[in-house]
NUZA-732257 format. One record per residue (C-alpha): residue number from 1; residue in one letter; x, y, z. Coordinates in nm, 4 decimals. Each point is the difference from the previous one (the first is absolute). Layout:
seq_type_u_v_w
NUM_A_X_Y_Z;
...
END
This chain:
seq_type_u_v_w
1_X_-2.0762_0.7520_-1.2705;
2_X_-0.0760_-0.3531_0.0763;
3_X_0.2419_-0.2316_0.2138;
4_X_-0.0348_-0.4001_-0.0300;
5_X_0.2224_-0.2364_0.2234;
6_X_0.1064_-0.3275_-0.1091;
7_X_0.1285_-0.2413_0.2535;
8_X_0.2427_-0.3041_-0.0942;
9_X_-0.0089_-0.2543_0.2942;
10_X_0.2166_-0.3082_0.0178;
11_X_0.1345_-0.2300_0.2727;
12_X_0.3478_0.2120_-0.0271;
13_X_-0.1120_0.3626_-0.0578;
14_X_-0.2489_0.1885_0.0014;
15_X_-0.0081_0.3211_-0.2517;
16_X_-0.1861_0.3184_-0.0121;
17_X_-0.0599_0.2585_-0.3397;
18_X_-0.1469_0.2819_0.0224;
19_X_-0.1401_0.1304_-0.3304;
20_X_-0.1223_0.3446_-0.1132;
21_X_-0.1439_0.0545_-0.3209;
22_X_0.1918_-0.3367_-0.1046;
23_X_0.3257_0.1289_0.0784;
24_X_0.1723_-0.1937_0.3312;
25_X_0.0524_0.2760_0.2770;
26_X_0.1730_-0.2308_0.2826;
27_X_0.0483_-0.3488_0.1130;
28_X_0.0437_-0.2110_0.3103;
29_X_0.1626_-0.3142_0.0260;
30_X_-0.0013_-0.2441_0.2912;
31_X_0.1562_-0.3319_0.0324;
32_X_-0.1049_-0.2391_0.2644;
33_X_0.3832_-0.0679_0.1033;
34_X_0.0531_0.3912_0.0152;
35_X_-0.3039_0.1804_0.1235;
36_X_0.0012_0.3520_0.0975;
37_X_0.0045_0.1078_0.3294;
38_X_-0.1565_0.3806_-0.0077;
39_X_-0.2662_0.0538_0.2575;
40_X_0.1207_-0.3081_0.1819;
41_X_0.0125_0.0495_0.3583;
42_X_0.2636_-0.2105_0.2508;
43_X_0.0902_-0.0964_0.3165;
44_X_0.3834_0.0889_0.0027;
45_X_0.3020_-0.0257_0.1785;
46_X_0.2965_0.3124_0.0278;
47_X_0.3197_-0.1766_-0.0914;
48_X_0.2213_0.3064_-0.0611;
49_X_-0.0377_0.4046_0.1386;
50_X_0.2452_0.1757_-0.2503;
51_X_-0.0335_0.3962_0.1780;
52_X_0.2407_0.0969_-0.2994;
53_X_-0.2406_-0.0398_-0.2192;
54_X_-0.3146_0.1081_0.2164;
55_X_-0.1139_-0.3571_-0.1131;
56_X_-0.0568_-0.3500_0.1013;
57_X_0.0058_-0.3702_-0.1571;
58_X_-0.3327_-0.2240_0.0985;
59_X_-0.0250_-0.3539_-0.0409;
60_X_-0.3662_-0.0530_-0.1573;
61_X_0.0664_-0.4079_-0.1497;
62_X_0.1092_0.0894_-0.3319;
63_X_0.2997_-0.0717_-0.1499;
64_X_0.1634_0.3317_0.0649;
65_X_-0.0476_0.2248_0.2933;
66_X_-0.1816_0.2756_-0.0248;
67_X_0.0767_0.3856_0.0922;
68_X_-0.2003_0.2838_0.1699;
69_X_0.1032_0.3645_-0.0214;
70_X_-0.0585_0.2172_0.3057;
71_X_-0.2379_0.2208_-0.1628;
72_X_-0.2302_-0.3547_-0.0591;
73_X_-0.0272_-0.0456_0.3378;
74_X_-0.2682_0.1419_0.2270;
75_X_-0.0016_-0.0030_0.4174;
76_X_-0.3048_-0.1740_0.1250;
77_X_-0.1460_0.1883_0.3182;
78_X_-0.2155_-0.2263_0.3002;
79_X_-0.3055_0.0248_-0.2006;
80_X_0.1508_-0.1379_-0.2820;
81_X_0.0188_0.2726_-0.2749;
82_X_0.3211_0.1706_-0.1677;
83_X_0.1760_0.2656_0.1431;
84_X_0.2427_0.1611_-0.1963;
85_X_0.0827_0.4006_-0.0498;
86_X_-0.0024_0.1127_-0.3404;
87_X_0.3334_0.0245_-0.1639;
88_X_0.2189_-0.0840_0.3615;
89_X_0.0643_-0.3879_-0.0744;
90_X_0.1679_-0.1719_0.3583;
91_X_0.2674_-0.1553_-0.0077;
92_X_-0.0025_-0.3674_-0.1336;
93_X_0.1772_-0.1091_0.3316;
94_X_-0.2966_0.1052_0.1839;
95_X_-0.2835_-0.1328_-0.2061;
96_X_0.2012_-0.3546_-0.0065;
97_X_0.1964_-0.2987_0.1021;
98_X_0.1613_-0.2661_-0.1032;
99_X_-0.2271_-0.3269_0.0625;
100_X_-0.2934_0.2322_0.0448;
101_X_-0.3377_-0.1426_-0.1646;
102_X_-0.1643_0.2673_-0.2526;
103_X_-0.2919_0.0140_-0.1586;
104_X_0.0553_0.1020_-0.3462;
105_X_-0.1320_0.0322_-0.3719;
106_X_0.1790_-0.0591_-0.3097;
107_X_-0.0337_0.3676_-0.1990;
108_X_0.2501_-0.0736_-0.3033;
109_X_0.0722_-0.3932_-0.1250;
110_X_0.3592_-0.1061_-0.0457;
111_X_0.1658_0.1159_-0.2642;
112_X_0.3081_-0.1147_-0.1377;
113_X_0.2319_-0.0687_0.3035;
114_X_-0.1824_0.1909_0.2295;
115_X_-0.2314_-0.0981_0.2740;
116_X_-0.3707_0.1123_0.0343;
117_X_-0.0604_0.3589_0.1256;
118_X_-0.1971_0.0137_0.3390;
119_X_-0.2358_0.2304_0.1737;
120_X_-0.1870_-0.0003_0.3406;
121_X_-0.2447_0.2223_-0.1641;
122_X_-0.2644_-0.2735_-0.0344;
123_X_-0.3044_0.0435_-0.2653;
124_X_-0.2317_-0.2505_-0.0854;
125_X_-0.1221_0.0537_-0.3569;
126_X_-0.4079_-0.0395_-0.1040;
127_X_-0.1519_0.0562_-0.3139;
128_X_-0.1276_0.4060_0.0781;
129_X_0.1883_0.0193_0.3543;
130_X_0.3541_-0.0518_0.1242;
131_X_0.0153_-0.0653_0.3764;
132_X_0.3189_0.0999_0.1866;
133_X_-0.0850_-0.1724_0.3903;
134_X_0.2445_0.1851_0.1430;
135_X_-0.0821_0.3745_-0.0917;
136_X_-0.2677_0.2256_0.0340;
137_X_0.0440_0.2105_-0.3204;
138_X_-0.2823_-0.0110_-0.2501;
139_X_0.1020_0.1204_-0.3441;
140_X_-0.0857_-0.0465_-0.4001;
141_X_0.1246_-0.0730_-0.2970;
142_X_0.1851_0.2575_-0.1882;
143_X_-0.0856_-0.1399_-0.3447;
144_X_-0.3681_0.1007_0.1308;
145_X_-0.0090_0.3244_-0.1312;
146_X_-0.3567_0.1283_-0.0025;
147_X_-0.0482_0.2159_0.3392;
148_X_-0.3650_-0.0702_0.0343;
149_X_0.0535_-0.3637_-0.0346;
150_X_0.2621_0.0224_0.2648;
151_X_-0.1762_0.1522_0.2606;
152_X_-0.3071_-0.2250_-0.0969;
153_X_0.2411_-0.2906_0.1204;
154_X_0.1267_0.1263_0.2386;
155_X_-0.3085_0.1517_0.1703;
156_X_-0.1565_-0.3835_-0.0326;
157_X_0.3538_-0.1775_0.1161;
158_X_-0.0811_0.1826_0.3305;
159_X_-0.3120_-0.0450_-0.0190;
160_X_0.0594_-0.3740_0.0428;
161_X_0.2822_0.0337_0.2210;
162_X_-0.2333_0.1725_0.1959;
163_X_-0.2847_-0.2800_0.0414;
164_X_0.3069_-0.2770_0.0560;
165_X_0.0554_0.1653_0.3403;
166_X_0.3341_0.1340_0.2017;
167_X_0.0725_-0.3048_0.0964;
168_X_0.0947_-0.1440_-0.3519;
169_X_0.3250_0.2718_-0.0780;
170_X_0.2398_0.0177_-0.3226;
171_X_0.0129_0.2249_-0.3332;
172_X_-0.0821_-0.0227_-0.3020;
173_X_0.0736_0.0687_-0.3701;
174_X_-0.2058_0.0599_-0.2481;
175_X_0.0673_-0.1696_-0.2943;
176_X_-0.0319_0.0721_-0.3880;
177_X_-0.2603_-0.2833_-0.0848;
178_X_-0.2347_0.1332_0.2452;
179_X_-0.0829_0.2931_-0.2433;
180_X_-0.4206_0.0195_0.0220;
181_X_-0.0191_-0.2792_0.2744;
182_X_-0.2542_0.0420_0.2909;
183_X_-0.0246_-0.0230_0.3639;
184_X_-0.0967_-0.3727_-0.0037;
185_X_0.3249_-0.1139_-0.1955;
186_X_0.2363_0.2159_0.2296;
187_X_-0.1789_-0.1571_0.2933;
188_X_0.0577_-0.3069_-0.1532;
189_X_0.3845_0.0052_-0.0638;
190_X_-0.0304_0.1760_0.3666;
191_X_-0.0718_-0.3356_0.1412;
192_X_0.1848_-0.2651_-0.2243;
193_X_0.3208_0.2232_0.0412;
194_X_-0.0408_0.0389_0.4209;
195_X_-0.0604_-0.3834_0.0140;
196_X_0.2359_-0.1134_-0.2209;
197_X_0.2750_0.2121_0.2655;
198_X_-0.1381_-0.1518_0.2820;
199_X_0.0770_-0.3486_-0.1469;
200_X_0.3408_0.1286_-0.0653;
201_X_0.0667_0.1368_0.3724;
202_X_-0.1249_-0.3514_0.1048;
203_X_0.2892_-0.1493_-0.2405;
204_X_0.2173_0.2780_0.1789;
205_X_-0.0747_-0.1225_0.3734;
206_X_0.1040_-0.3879_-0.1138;
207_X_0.3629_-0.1501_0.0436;
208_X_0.2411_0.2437_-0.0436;
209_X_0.1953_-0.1593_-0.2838;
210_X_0.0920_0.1755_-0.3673;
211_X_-0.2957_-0.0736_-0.1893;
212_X_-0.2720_0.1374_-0.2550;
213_X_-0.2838_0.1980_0.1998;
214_X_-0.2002_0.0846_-0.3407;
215_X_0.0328_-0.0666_-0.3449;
216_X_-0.1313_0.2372_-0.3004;
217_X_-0.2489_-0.1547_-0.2750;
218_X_0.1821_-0.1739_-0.2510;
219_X_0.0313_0.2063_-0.3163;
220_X_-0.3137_-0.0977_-0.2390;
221_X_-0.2276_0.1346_0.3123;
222_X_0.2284_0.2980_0.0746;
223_X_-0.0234_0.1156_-0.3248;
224_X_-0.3743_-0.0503_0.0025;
225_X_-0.0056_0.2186_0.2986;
226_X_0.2077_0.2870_-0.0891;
227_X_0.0199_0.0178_-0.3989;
228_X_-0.3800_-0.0360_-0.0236;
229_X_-0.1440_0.3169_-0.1239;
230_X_-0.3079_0.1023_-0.1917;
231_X_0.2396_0.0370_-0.2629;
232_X_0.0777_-0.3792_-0.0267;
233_X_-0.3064_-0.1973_-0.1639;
234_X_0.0946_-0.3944_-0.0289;
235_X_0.2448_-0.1591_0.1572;
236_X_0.0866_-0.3436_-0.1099;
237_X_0.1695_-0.2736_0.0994;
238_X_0.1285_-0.3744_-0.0861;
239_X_-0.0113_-0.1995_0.2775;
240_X_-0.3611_-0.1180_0.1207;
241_X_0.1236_-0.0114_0.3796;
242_X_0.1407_0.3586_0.0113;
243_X_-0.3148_0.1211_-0.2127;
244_X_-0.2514_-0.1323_0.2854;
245_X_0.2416_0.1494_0.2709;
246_X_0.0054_0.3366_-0.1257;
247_X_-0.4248_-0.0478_-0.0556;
248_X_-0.0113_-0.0974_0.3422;
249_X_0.2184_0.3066_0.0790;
250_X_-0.1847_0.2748_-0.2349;
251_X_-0.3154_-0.0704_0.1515;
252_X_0.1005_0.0860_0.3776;
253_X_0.2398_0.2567_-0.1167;
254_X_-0.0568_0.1813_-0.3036;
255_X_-0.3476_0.1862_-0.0495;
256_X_-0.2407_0.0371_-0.3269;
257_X_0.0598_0.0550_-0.2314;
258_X_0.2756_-0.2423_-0.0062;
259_X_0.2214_-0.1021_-0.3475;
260_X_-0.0945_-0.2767_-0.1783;
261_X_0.2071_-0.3250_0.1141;
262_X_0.0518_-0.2845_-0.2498;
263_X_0.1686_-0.3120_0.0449;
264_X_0.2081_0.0082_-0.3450;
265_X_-0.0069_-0.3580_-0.1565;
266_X_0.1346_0.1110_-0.3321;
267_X_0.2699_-0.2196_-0.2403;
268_X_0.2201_0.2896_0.0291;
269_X_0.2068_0.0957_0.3288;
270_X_-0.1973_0.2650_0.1425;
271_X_0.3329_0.2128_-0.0118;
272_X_-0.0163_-0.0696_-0.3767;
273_X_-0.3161_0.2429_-0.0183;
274_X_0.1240_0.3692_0.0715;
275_X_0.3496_-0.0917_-0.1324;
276_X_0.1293_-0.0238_0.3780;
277_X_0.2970_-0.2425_-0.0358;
278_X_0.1543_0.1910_-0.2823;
279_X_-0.0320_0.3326_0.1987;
280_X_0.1956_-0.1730_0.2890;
281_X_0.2552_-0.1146_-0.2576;
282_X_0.0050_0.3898_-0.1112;
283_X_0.0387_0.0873_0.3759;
284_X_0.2957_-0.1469_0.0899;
285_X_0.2246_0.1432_-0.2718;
286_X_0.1564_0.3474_0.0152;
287_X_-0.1430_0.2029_-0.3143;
288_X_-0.3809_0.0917_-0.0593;
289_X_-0.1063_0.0681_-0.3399;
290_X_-0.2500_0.3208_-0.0277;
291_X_-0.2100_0.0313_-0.2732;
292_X_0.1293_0.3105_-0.1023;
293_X_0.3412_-0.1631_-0.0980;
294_X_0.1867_0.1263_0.3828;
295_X_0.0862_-0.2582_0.2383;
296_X_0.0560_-0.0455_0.3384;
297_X_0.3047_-0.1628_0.1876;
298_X_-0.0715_-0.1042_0.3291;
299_X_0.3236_-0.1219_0.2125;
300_X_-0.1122_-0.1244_0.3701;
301_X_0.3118_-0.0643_0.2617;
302_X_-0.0439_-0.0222_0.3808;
303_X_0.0657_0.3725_0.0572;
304_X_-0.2327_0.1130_-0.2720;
305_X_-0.2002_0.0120_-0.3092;
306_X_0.1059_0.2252_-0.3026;
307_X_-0.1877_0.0422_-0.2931;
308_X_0.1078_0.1507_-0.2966;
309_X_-0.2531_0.1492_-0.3295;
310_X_0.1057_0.0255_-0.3310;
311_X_-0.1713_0.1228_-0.2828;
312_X_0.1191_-0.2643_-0.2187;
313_X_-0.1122_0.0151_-0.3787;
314_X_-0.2928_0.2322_0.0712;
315_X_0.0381_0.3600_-0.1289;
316_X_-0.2910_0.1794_0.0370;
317_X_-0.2058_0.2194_-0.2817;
318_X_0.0369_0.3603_0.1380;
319_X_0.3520_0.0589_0.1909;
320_X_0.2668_-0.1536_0.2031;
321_X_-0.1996_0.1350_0.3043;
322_X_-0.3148_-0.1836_-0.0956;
323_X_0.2098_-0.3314_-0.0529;
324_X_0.1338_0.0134_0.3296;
325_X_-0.2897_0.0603_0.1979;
326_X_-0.2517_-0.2724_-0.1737;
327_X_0.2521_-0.2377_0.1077;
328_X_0.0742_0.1057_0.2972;
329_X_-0.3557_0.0073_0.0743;
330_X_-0.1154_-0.3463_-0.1455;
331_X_0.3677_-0.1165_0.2111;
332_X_-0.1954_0.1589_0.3225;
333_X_-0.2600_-0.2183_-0.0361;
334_X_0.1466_-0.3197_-0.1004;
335_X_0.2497_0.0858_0.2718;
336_X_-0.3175_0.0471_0.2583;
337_X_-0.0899_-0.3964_-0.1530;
338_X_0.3193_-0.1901_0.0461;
339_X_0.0724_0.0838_0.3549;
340_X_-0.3597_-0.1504_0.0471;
341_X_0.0491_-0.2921_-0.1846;
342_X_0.3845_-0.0412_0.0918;
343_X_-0.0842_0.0990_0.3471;
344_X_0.3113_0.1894_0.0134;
345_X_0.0421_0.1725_0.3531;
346_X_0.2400_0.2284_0.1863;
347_X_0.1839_0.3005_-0.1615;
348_X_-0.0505_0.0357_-0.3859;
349_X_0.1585_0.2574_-0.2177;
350_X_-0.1437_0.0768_-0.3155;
351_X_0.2073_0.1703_-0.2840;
352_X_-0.2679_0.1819_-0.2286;
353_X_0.1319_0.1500_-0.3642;
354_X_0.0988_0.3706_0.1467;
355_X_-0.2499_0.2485_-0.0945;
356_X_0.0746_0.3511_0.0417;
357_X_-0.3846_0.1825_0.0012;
358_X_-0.1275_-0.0280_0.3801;
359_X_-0.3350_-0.0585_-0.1204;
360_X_0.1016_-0.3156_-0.1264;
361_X_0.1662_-0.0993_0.2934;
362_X_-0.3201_0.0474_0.1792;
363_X_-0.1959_-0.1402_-0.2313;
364_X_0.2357_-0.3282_0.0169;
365_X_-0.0322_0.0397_0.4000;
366_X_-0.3634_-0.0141_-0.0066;
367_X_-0.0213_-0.3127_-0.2840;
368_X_0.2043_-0.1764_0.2345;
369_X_-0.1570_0.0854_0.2940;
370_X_-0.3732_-0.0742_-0.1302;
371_X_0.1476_-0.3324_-0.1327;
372_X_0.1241_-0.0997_0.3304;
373_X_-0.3266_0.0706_0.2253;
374_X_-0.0757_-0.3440_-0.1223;
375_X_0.2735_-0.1425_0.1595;
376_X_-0.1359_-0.2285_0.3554;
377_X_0.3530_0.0532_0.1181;
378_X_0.0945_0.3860_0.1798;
379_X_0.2236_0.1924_-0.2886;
380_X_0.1683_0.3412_0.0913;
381_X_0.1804_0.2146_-0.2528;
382_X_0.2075_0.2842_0.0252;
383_X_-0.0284_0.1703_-0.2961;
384_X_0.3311_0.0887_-0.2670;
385_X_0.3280_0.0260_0.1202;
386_X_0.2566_0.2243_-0.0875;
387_X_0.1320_-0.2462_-0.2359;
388_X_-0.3670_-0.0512_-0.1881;
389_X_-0.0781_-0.3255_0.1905;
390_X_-0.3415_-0.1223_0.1714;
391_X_0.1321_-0.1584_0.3413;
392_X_-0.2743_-0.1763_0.1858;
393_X_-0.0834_-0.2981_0.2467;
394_X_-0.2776_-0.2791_-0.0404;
395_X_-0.0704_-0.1922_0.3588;
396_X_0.1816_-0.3722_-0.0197;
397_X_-0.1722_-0.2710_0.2114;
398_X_0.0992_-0.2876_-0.2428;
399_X_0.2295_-0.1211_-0.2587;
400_X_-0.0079_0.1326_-0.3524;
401_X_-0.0168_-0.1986_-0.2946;
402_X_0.2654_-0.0611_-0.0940;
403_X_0.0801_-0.0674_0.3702;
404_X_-0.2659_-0.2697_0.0079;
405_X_0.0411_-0.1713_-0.3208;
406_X_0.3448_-0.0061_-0.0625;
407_X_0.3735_-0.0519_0.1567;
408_X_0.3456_0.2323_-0.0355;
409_X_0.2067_-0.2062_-0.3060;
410_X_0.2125_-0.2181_0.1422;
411_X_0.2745_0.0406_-0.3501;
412_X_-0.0235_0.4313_0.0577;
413_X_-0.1124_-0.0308_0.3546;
414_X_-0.2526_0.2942_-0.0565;
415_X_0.2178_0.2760_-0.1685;
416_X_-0.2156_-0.0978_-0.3229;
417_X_0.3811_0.0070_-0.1784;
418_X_0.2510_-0.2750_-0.0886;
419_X_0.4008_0.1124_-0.1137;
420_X_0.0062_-0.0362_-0.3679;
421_X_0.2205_-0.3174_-0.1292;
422_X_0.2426_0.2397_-0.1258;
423_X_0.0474_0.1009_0.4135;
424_X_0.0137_-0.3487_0.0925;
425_X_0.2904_-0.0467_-0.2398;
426_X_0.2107_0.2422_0.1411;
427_X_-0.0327_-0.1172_0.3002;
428_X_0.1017_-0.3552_-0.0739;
429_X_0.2708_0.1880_-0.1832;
430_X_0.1019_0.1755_0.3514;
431_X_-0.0507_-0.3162_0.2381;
432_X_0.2470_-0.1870_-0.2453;
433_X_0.2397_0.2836_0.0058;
434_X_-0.0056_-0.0507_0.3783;
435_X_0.0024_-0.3985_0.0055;
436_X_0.3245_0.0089_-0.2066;
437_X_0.1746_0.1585_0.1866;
438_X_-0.0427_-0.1870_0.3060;
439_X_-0.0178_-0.3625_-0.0759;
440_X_0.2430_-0.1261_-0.2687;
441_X_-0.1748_-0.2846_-0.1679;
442_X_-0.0393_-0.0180_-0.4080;
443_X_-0.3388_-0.0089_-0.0095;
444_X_-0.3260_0.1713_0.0883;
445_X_-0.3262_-0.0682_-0.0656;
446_X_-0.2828_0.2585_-0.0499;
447_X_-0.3407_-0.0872_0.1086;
448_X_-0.2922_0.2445_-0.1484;
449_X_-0.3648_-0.0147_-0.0886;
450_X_-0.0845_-0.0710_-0.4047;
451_X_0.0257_0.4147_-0.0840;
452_X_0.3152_0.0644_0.1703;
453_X_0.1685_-0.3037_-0.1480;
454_X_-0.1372_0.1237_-0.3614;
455_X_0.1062_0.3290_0.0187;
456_X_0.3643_-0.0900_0.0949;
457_X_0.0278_-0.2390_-0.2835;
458_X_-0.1340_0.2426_-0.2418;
459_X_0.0699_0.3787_0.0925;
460_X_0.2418_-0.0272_0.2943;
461_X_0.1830_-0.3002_-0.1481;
462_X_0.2863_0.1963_-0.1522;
463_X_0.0241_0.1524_0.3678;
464_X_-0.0139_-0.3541_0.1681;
465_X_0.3126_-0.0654_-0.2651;
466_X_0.1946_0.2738_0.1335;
467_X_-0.1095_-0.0591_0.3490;
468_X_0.1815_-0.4115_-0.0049;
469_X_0.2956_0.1373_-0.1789;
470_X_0.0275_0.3048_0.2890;
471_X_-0.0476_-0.2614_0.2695;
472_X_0.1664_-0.2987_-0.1665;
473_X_-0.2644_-0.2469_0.0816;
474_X_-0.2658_-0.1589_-0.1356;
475_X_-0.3539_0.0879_-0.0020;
476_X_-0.2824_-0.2221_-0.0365;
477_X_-0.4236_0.0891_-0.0121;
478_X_-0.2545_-0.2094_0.1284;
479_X_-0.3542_0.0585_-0.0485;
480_X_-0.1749_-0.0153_0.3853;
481_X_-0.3832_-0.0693_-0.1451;
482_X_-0.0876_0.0453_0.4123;
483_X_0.1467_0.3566_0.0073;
484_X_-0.1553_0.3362_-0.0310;
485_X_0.1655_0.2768_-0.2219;
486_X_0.1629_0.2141_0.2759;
487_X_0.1561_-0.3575_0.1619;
488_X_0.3524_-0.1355_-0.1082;
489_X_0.3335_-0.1768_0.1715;
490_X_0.3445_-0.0566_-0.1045;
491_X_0.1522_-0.2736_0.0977;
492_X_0.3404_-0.1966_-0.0156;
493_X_0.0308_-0.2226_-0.2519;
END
């Protein structure tokens, strides 16, 4: 399997692919008037204590205020570390107050009308390590699944704990990318992570006004820190400026054998090479072509993300059975590739073709879930339901997509539907049935968009006839060029 990452750098944006085997896997998109804010960490002021909802609202500087569960916030003893008992969360009333200064970190970006998500759970991220200053726990990487390599790691992460000295506290987390690292590159991120606090707390100790304390890398060297694998082998990019920055950045960070970087200088737009722009194009509509002949229709709204397989034109060579599960399991793994890619997050229900053998329902279950250990994001699923369907949750920390790239309708206003010109019709039809009756002028004047007006002088126009000799008045159409299909007036004439 090899991985290549092309990076598209511009005054305005900066964008991310990630490419396995040629096919895009996800991308990251970051505009210089709309950065994220993930990672970030802030100065902050409590504006609102809401005990109703165990929450509160923070003012961090952006544009909307921000909100902190609870559960996200810890107790700081006199020494300075958390205290918190498992699973008994205080009361928000007693962990804050209004006009109180916090320090916080942004854990989820805004999304949609709502504010960042906080936490006082700080972490500093490295490229091996992830430092939390304010705990003592010292933990690994799940996705780390060999046991010998995780004791090795963590034998040598105390090891080097160990030689820092008591006096220089926190935990620790292992992370994926340190897979085969030594003791000298843990001691290293050791150091750079327990400095790079200290200038923080010296930020901290300043004026006590709302402010940024620490901001993560931007995203072309975030990605270089936690996307770089032994699985990815070039990475190029088309910007000379960025290229040396992430050189610069690779050689402190990121040890041998690194990928190959290239500054790309081609004709073509380096998103041009893998096909990228017409995958994002692909991305952001609702059905998904499989090669087998099934499809996929994907419907995201703010509650939740529902996907729905058919098998389409595709009917197998043995049996109905067979049919079904090829495409269910080729819809498993495309399924596994568009939440990367559309960075869909939050609950997601998945609608399979019902199959009634339980060893192909476990087979599905274990497609999927192989597909989605490649996932950098946490997935959980549940399993069937009663009713056949795969319910499961993918961690959201910034907007999809869709979310990013594009803006509710303003003619359908998101419902993805307009009334038909035949409903419009009848409407006009009832709002002149009301007018006339009211006012008692001879007149009225019927102001539609181009299909509406069409439709009542062709199909509806015996109707309209019917309708003037019913109300006795006159009825005139007018074209409104400026109006949208669903919009129309009546007016006195």
């Amino acid at each position: 399997m090899s991985e290549e990452i092309l990076i598209n750098a511009t005054p305005m944006e900066v964008r991310l692919a990630l490419i396995e085997n040629g096919l895009l896997q996800e991308l990251y998109v970051e505009r210089s008037n709309k950065k994220g804010h993930v990672g970030d960490i802030y100065l902050g002021k409590v504006i609102r204590v809401m005990p109703g909802m165990e929450a509160a609202f923070v003012d961090i500087g952006l544009e909307r205020a921000a909100f902190i569960h609870s559960s996200a916030i810890a107790a700081i003893a006199a020494d300075g570390f958390e205290v918190r008992e498992e699973g008994v969360p205080a009361p928000v009333q007693s962990l804050l107050r209004e006009g109180q200064m916090l320090v916080v970190q942004v854990a989820k970006d805004p999304i949609g009308s709502k504010g960042a998500r906080l936490t006082t759970q700080l972490t500093l991220p490295s490229r091996n390590l992830v430092y939390l200053p304010r705990n003592r726990h010292v933990g690994i990487s799940q996705r780390l699944e060999d046991p010998a390599e995780r004791v090795r790691l963590l034998a040598l992460l105390q090891s080097c704990l160990e030689r820092e000295g008591a006096e220089e506290d926190g935990g620790f987390i292992i992370r994926t990318a340190a897979d085969g690292m030594g003791e000298a590159e843990l001691q290293e991120d050791i150091r750079f992570l327990r400095k790079l606090w200290k200038a923080v707390e010296r930020r901290m100790a300043g004026e006590k006004v709302v402010r940024v304390l620490y901001s993560e890398l931007p995203l072309y060297l975030r990605a270089i820190r936690d996307l770089t694998t032994t699985q990815v082998e070039r990475i190029r990019v088309d910007d000379k400026r960025v290229c040396q920055e992430i050189a610069d950045f690779m050689s402190d960070f990121i040890p041998e054998p690194r990928p190959v970087l290239e500054y790309y200088q081609g004709e073509r737009p380096i998103f041009d090479l893998q096909g990228v722009d017409d995958e994002i194009v692909k991305a952001l509509g609702r059905q998904v072509k499989l090669k087998s002949g099934g499809d996929l229709i994907i419907d995201q709204t703010e509650a939740m993300t529902t996907i729905d397989v058919n098998t389409g034109a595709y009917l197998g060579s043995r049996n109905q059975a067979e049919t079904i599960l090829k495409t269910n399991l080729e819809a498993a793994s495309a399924i596994a590739r568009q939440l990367r890619v559309r960075n869909l997050g939050g609950i997601i229900i998945i609608d399979f073709i019902d199959m009634q053998d339980p060893e192909h329902q476990r087979q599905l279950l274990r497609t999927f879930g192989k597909a989605l250990e490649k996932d950098h994001a946490r997935t959980m699923i549940s399993g069937l339901s009663e009713l056949g369907l795969v319910e499961m949750t993918r961690k959201r920390t910034r907007e999809s997509l869709g979310q990013l790239l594009c803006s509710p309708c303003p003619v359908c206003e998101g419902r993805g539907r307009l009334k038909t010109p035949e409903s419009i019709c009848y409407e006009i039809f009832r709002e002149i049935l009301r007018v006339a009756r009211v006012y008692e002028n001879d007149m009225l004047l019927v102001m539609a968009s181009q299909q509406v007006v069409d439709r009542l002088l062709d199909e509806e126009s015996s109707t309209l006839a019917d309708l003037e000799e019913l109300v006795g008045k006159t009825i005139k159409l007018e074209v409104e060029p400026m109006y949208t299909q669903e919009q129309y007036d009546v007016v006195l004439f």
